[in-house]
Backbone as CSV, one residue per row, in Angstrom:
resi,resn,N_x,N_y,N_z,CA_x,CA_y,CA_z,C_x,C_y,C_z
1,UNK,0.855,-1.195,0.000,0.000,0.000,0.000,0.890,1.244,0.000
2,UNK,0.380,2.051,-0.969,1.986,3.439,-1.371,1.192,4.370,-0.639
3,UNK,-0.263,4.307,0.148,-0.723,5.372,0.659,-2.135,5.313,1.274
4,UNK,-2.556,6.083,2.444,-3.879,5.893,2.936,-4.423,7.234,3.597
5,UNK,-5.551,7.527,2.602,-6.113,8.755,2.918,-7.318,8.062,3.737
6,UNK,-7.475,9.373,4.694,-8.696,9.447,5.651,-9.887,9.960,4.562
7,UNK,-10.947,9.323,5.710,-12.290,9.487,4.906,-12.647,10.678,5.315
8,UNK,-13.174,11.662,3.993,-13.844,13.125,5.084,-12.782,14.059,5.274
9,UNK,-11.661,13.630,4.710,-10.540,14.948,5.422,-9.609,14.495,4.420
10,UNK,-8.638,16.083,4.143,-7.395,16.220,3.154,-6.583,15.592,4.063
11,UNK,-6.133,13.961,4.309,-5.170,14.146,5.129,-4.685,12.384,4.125
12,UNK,-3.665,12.440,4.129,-2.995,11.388,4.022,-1.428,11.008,4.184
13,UNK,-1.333,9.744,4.227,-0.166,8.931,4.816,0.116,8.903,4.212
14,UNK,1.532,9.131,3.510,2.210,8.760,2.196,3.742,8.939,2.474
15,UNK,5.190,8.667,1.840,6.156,8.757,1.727,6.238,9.840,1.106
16,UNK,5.442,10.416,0.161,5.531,12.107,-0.658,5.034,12.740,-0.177
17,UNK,3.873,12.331,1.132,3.240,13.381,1.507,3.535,14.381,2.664
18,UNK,3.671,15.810,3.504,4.052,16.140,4.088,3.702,14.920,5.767
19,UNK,4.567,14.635,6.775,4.361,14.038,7.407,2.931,14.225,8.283
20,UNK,2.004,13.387,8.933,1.034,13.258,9.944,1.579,13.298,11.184
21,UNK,0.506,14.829,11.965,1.329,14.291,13.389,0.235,13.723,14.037
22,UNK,0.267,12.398,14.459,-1.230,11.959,15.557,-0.588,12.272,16.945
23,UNK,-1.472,13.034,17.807,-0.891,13.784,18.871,-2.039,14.247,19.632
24,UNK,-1.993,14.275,21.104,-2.787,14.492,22.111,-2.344,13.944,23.265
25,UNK,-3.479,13.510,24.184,-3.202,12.863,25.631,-3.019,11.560,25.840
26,UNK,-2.745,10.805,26.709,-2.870,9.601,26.731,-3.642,9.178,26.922
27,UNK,-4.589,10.165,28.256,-5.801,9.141,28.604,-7.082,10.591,28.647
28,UNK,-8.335,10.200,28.436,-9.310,11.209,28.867,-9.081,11.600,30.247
29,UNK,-8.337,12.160,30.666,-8.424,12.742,32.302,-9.754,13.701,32.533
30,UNK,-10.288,14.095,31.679,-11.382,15.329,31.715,-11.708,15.626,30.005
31,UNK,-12.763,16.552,30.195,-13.259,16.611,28.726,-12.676,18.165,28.431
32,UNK,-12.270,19.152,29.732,-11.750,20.251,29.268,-10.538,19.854,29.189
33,UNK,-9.844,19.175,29.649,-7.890,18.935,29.106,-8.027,17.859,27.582
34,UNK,-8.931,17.457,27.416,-9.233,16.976,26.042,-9.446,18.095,24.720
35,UNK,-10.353,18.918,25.299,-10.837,19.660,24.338,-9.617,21.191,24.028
36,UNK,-8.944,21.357,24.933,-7.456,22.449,25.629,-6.459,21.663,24.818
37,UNK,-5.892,20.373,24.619,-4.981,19.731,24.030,-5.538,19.444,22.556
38,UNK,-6.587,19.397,21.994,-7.165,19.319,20.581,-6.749,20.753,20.189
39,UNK,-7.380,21.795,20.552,-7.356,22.974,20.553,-5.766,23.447,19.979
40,UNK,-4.734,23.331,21.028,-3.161,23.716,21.209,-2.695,22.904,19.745
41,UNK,-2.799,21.336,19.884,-2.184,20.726,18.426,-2.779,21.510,17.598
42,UNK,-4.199,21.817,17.008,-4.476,21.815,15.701,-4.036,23.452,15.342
43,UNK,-4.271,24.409,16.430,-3.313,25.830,16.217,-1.967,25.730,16.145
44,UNK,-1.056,24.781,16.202,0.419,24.899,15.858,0.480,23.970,14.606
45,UNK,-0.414,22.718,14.587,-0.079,22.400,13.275,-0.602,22.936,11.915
46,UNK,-1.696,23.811,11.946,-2.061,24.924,11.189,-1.216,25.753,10.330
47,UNK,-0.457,25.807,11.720,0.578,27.484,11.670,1.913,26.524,10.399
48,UNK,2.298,25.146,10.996,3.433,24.924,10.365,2.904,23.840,9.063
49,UNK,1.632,24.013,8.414,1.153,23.405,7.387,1.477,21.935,8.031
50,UNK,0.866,21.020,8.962,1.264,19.919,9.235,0.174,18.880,8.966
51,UNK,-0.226,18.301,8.650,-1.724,17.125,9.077,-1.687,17.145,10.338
52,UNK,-3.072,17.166,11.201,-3.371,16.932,12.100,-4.234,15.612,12.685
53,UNK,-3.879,14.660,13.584,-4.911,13.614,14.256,-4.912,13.754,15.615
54,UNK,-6.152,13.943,16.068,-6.145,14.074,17.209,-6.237,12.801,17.906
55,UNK,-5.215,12.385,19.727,-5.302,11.068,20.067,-6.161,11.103,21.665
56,UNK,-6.473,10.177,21.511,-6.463,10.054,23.727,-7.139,8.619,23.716
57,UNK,-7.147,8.804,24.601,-7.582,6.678,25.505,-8.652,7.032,25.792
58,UNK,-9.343,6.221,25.882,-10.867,6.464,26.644,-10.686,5.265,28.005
59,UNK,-9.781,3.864,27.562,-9.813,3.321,28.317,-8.184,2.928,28.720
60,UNK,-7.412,2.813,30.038,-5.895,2.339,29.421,-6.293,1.223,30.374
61,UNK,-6.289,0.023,29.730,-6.529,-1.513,30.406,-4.814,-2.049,30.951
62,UNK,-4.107,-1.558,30.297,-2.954,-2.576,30.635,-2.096,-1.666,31.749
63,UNK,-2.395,-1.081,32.625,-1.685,-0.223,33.334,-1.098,-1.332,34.241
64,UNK,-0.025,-0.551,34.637,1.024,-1.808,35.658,0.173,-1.714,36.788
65,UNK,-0.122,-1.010,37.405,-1.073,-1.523,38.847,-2.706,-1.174,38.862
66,UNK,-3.178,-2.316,39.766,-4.438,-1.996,39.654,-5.055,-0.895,40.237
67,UNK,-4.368,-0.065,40.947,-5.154,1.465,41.318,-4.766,2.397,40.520
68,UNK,-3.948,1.579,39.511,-3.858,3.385,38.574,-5.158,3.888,37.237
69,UNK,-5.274,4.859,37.051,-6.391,5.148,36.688,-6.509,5.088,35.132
70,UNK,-7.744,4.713,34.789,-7.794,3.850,33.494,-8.742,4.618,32.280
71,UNK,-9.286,5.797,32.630,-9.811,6.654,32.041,-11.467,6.797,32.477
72,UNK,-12.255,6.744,31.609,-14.089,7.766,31.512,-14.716,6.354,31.273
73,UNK,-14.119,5.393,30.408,-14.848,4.190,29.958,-15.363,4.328,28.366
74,UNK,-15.968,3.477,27.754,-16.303,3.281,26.445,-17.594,4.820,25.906
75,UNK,-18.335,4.474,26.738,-19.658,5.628,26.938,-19.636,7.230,26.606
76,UNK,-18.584,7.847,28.053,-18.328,8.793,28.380,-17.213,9.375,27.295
77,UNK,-16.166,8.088,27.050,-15.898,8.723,26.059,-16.129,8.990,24.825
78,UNK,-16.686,8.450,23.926,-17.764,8.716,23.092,-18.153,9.892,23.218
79,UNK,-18.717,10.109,23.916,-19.550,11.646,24.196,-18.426,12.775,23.816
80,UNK,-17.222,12.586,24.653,-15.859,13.578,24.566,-15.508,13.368,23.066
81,UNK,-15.256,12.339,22.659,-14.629,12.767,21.152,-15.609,13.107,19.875
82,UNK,-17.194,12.855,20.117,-17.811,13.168,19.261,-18.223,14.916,19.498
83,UNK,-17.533,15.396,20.609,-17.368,16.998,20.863,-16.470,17.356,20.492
84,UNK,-15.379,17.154,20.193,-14.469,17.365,20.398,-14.053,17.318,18.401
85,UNK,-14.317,16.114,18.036,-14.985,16.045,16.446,-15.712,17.251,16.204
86,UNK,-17.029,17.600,16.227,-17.914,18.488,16.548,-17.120,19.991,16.461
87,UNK,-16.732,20.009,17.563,-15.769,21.243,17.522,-15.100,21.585,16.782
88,UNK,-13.920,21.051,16.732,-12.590,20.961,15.816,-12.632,20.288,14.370
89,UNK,-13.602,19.790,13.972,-13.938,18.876,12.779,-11.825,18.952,12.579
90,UNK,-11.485,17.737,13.231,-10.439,17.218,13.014,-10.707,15.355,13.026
91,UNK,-9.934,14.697,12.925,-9.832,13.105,12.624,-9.690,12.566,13.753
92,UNK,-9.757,11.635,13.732,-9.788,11.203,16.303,-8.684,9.672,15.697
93,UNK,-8.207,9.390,16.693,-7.538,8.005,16.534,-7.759,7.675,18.358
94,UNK,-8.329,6.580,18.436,-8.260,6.333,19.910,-7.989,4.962,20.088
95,UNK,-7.437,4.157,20.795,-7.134,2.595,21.113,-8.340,1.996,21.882
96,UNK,-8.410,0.225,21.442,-9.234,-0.621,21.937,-8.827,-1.965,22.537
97,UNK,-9.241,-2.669,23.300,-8.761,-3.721,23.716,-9.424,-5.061,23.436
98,UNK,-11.279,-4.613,23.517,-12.100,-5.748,23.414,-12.629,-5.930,22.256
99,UNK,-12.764,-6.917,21.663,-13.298,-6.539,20.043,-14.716,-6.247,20.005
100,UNK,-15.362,-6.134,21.074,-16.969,-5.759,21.025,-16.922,-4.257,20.974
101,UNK,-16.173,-3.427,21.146,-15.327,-2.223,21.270,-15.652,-1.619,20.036
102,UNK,-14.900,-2.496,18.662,-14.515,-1.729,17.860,-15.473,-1.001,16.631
103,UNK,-16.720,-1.496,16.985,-17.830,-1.144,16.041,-18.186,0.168,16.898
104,UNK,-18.752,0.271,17.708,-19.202,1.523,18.384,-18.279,2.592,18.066
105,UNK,-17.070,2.118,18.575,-15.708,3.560,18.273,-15.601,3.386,16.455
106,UNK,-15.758,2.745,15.313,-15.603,2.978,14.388,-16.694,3.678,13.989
107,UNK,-17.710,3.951,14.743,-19.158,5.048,14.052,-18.418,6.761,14.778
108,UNK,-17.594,6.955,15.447,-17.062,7.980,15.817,-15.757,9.004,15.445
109,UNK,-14.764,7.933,15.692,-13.028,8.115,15.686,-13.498,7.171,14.156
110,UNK,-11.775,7.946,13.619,-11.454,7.361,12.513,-9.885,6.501,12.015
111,UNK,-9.782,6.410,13.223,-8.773,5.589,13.109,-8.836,4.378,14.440
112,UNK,-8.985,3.416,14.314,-8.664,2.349,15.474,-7.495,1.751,15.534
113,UNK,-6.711,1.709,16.998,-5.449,2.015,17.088,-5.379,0.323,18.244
114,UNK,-4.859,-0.455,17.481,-4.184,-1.758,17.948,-3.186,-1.543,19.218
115,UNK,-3.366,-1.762,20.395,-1.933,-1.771,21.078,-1.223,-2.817,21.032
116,UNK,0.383,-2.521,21.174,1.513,-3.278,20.936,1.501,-4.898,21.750
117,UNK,1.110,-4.767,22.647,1.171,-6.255,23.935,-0.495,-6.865,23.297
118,UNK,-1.173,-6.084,22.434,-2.506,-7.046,21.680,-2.319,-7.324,20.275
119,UNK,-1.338,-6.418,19.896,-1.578,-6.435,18.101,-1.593,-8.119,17.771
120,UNK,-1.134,-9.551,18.263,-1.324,-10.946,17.658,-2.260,-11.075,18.173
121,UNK,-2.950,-10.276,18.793,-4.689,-11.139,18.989,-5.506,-10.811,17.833
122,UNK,-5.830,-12.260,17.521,-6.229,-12.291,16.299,-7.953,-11.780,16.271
123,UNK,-8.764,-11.850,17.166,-10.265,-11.574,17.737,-10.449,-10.096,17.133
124,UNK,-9.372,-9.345,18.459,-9.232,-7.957,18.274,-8.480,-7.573,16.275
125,UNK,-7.645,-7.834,16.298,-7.360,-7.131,14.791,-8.456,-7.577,13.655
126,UNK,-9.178,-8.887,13.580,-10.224,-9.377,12.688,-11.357,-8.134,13.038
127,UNK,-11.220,-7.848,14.506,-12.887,-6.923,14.430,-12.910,-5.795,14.438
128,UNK,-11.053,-4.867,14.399,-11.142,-3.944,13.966,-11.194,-3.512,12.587
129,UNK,-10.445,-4.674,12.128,-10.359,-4.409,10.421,-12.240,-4.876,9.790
130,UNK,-12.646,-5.409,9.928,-14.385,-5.532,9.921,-15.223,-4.406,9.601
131,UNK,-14.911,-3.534,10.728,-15.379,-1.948,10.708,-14.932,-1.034,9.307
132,UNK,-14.131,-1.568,8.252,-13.664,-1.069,7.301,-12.701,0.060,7.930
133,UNK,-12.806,0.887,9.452,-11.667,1.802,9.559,-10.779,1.499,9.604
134,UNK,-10.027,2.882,9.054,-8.112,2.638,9.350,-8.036,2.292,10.351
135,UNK,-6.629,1.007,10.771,-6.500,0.348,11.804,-4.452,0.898,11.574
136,UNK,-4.457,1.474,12.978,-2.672,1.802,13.494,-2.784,0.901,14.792
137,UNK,-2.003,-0.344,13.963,-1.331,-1.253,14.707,0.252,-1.421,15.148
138,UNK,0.400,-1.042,16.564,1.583,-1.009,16.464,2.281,-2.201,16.991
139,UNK,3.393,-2.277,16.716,4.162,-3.248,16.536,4.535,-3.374,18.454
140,UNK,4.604,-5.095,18.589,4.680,-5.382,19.659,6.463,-5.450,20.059
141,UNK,6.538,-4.901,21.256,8.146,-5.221,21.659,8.371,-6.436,21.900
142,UNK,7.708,-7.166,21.114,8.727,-8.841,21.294,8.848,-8.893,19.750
143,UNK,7.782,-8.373,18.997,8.301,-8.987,17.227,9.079,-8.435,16.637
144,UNK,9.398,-8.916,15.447,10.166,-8.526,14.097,9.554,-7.816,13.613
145,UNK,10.285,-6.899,12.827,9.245,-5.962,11.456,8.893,-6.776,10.735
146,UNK,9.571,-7.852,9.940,8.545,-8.956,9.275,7.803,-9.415,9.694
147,UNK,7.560,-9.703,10.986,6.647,-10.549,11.509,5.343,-9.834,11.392
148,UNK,5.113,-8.394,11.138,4.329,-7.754,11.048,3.546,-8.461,9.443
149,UNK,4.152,-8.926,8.495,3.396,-9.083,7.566,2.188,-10.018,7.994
150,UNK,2.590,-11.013,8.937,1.442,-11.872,9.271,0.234,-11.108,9.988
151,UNK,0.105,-10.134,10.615,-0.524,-9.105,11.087,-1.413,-8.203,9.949
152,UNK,-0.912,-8.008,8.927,-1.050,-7.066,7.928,-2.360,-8.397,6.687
153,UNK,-1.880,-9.628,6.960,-2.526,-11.108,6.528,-3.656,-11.237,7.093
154,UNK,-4.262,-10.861,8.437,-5.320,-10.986,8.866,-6.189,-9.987,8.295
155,UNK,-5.659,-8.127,8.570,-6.318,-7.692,7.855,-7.085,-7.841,7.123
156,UNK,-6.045,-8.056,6.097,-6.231,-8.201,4.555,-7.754,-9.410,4.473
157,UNK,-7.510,-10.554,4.909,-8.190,-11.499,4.847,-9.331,-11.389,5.313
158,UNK,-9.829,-10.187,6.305,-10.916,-9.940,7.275,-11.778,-8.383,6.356
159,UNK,-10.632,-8.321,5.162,-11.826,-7.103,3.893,-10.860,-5.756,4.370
160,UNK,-9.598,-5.879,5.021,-9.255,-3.990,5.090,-7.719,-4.369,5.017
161,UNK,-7.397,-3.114,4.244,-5.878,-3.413,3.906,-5.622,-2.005,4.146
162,UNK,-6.404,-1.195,4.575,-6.194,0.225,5.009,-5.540,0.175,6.384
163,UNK,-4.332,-0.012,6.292,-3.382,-0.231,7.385,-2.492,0.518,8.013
164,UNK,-1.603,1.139,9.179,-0.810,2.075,9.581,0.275,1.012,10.406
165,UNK,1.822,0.541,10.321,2.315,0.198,11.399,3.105,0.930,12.138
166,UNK,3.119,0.839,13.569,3.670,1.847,14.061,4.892,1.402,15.285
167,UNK,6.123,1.878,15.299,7.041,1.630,15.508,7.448,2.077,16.920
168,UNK,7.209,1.328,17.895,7.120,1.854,19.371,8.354,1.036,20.413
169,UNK,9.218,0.914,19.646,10.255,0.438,20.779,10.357,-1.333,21.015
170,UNK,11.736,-1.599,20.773,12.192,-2.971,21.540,12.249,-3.354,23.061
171,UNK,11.658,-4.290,23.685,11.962,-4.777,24.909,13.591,-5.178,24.694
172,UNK,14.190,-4.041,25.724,15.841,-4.607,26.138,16.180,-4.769,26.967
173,UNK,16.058,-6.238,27.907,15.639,-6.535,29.101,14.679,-6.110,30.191
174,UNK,15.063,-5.797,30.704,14.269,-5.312,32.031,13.817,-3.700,32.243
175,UNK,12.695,-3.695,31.928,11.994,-2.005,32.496,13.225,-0.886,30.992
176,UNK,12.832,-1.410,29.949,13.961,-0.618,29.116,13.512,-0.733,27.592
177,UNK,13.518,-0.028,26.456,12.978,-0.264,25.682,14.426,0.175,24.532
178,UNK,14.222,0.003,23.165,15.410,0.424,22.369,14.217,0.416,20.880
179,UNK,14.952,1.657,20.148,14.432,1.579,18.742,15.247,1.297,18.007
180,UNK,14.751,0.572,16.731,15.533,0.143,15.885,15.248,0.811,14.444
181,UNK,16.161,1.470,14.178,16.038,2.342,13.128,16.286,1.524,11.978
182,UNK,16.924,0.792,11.477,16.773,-0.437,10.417,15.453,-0.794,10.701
183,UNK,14.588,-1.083,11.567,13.459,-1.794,11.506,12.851,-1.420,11.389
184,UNK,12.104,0.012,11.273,11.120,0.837,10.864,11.867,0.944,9.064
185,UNK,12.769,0.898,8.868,13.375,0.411,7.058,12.719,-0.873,6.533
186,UNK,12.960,-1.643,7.518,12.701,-3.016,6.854,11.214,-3.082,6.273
187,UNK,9.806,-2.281,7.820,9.016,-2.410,7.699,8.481,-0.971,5.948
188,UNK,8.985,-0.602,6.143,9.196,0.271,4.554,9.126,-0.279,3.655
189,UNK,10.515,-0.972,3.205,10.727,-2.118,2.236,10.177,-3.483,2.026
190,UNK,9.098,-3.869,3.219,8.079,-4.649,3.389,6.650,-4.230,2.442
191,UNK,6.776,-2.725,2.217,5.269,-2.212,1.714,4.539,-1.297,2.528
192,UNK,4.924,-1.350,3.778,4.310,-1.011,4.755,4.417,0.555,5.073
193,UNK,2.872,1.299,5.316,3.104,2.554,5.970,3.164,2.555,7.053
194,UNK,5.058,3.079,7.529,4.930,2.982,8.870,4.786,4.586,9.721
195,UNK,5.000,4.645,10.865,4.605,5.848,11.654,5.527,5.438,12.794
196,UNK,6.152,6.153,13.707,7.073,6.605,15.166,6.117,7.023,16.029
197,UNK,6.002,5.793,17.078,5.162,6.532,18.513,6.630,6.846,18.988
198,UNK,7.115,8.581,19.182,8.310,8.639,20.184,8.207,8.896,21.562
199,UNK,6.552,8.525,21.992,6.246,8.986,23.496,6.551,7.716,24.294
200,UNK,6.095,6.781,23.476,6.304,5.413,24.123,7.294,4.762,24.020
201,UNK,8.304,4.997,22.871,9.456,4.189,22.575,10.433,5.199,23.700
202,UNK,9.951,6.092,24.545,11.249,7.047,25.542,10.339,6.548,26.914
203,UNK,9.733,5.525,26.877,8.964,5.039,28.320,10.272,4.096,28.771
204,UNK,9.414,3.667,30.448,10.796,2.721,30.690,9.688,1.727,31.299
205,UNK,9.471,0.593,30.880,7.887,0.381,31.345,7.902,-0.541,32.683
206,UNK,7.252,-0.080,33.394,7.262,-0.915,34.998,8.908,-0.497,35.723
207,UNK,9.571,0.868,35.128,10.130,1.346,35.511,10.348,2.448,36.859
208,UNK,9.081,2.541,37.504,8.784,3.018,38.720,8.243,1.836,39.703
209,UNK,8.242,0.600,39.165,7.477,-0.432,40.219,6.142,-0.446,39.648
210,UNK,5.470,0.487,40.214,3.836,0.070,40.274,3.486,1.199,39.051
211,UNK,4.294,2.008,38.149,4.250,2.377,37.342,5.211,2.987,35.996
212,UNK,5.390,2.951,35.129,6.272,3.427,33.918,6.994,4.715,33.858
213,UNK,8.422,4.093,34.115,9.124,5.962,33.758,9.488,6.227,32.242
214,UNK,9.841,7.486,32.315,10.287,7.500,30.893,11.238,8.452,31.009
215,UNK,11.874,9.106,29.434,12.852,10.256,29.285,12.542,11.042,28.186
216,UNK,11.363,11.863,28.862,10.937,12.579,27.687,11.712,14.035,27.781
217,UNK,12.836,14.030,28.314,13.665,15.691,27.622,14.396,14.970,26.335
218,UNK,13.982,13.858,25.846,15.029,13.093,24.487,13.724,13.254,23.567
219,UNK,12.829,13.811,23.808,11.331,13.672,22.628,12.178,14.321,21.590
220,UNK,12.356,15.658,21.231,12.732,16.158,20.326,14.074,15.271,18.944
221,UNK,15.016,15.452,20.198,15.824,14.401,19.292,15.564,13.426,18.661
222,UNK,14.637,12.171,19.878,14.226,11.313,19.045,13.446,11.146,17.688
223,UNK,12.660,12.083,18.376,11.562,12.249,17.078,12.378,12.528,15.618
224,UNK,13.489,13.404,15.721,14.396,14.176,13.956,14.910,12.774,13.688
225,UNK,14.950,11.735,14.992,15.618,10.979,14.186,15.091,10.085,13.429
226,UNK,13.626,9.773,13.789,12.477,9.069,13.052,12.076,9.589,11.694
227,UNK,11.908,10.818,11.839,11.844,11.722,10.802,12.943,11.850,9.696
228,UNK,13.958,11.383,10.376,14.791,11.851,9.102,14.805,10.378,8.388
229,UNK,14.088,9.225,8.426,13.835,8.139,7.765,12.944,8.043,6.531
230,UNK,12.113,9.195,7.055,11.090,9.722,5.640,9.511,9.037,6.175
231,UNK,9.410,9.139,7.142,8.051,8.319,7.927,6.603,8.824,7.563
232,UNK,5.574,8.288,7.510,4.386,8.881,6.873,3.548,9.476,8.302
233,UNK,4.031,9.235,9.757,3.319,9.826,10.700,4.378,9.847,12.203
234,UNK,3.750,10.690,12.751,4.610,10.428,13.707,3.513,10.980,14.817
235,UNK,4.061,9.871,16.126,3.115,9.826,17.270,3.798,10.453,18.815
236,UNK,2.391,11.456,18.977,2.797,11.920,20.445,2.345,12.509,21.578
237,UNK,2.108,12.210,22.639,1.424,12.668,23.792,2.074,14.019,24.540
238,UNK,1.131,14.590,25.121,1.328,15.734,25.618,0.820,16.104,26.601
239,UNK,1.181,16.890,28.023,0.066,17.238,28.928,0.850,18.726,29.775
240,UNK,0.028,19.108,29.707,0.299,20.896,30.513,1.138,20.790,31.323
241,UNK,0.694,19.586,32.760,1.933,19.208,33.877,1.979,17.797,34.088
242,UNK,2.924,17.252,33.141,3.682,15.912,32.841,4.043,15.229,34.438
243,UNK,4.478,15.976,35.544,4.689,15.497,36.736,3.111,14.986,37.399
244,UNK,1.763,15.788,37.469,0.586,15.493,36.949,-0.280,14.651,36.544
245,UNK,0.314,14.174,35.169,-0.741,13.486,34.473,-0.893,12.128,35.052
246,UNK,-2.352,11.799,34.787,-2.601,10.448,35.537,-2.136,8.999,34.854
247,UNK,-1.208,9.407,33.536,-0.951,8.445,32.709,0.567,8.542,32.197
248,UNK,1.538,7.718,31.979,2.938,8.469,31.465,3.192,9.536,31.504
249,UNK,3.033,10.187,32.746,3.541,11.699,32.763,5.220,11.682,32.303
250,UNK,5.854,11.012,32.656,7.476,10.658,32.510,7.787,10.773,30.915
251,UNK,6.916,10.544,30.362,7.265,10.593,28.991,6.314,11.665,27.456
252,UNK,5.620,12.156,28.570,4.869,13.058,28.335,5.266,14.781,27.943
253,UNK,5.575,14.871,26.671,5.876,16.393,26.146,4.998,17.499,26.690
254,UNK,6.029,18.721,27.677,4.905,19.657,28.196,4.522,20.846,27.315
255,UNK,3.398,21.143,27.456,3.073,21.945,26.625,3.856,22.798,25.985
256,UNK,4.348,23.698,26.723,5.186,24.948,26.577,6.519,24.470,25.686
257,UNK,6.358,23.081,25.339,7.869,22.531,24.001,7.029,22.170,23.302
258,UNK,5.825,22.278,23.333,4.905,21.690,21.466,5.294,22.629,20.429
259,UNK,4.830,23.964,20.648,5.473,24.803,19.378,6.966,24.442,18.692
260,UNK,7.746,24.264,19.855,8.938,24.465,19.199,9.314,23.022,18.833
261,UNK,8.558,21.967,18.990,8.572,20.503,18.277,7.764,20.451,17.183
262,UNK,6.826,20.923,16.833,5.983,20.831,15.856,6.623,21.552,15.128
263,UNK,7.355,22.943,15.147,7.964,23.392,13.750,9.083,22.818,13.650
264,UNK,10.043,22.355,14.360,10.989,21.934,14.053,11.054,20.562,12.845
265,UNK,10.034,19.767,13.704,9.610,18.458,13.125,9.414,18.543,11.668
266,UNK,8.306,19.513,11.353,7.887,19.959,9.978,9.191,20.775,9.238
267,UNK,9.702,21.203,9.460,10.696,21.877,8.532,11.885,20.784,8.266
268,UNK,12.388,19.481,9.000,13.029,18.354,9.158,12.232,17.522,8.103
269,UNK,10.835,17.833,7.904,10.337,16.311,7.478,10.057,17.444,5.923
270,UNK,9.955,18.417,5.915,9.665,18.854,4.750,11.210,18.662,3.528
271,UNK,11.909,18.626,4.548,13.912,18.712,3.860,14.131,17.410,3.255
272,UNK,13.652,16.341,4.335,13.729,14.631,4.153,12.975,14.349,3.050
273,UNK,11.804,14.795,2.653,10.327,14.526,1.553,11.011,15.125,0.219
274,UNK,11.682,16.195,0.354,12.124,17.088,-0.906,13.328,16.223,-1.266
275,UNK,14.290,16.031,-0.463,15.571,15.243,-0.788,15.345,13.330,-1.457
């Protein structure tokens, strides 16, 4: 697939096309820090001609402990992103876990977003790809970039080849993650449109014990360096006070460095696209 446009919107994934930033919160903490973080992305990516997708969780199921907080639920959030849609008439990408899930959120959001520790469940990827929406599946820290083709096989076989893979970090032993910059190549030279989560590939996961650290003063860098691969999207969370947030605050870009990541990013990815 050389490319995948959204339904309803000038926006597409392509190797020629200016890069996608999918970007927001991690989790619904509230519907005003939802609607405050939609708001902030789509005025800076405006300003630097960027595509815009707006992200957040409605639910985060896999959190390392059971008192940490998991978002609004299936319902509530619904309500938030079809405002928030509404508002901003921008594109939503939000993650699912259960495949009874993925029909309700495909009448809303337009992108359904596979997580990495589910993408081989075969239940979940058959019933997101079903829904005919774009499905950003990202790649699990135990597989290969090839191994992704078998992933990309279910799709296909279940009626949707409208696909995104997304490149979120190697397990390197213990509480530690590593990217592999050949492997977001390979998955290239596979066919594949891939995309850089750099919020999650700078996590350190179960790196606090009962929750995930990260090193997000390396966002910037990391990100030019994804970018300078020629990537069709790139992924990233954000929150006002990162010490704060009820979800990866550790790896969480604070507000007051979005401007100066979003133009940077775009003038990097506009140099890489031209060259």
């Amino acid at each position: 697939m050389t490319s995948l446009k959204l339904k309803n919107y000038d926006i597409e994934f392509s190797y020629t096309k200016p890069l996608v930033l999918i970007a927001g919160i991690n989790v619904l903490e509230s519907r005003d820090l939802a609607l405050k973080t939609c708001e902030k992305f789509k005025t800076v990516c405006e300003k630097e001609n960027l595509p815009f997708v707006f992200k957040a969780s409605f639910d985060k199921a896999n959190r390392s402990s059971i008192s940490s907080f998991r978002g609004p639920g299936l319902d509530e959030g619904l309500k938030i992103f079809s405002e928030i849609k509404e508002t901003f008439n921008v594109p939503l990408i939000t993650d699912y876990h259960e495949p009874y899930q993925a029909e309700p959120l495909a009448e809303v959001v337009d992108i359904l977003q596979i997580p990495a520790f589910l993408s081989r469940q075969t239940d979940l990827v058959v019933a997101g790809a079903k829904t005919k929406a774009s499905l950003h599946i990202k790649k699990a820290q135990f597989l290969s970039p090839w191994e992704m083709n078998n992933i990309k096989n279910k799709c296909v076989e279940a009626g949707n080849s409208s696909i995104l893979f997304c490149e979120r970090g190697s397990a390197f032993g213990y509480n530690n993650l590593i990217v592999d910059m050949l492997g977001m190549l390979e998955m290239k030279k596979e066919g594949h449109l891939v995309t850089f989560d750099v919020t999650h590939a700078l996590q350190l996961p179960g790196g606090k014990g009962h929750a995930a650290g990260g090193r997000r003063e390396f966002s910037l860098p990391f990100a030019k360096s994804g970018v300078a691969l020629g990537l069709t999207g790139l992924f990233l969370e954000s929150h006002p006070e990162p010490e704060k947030a009820k979800c990866d605050g550790p790896s969480a870009l604070p507000f007051n460095e979005i401007d100066t990541f979003v133009k940077e990013i775009a003038e990097l990815d506009r140099l890489v696209k031209k060259i």
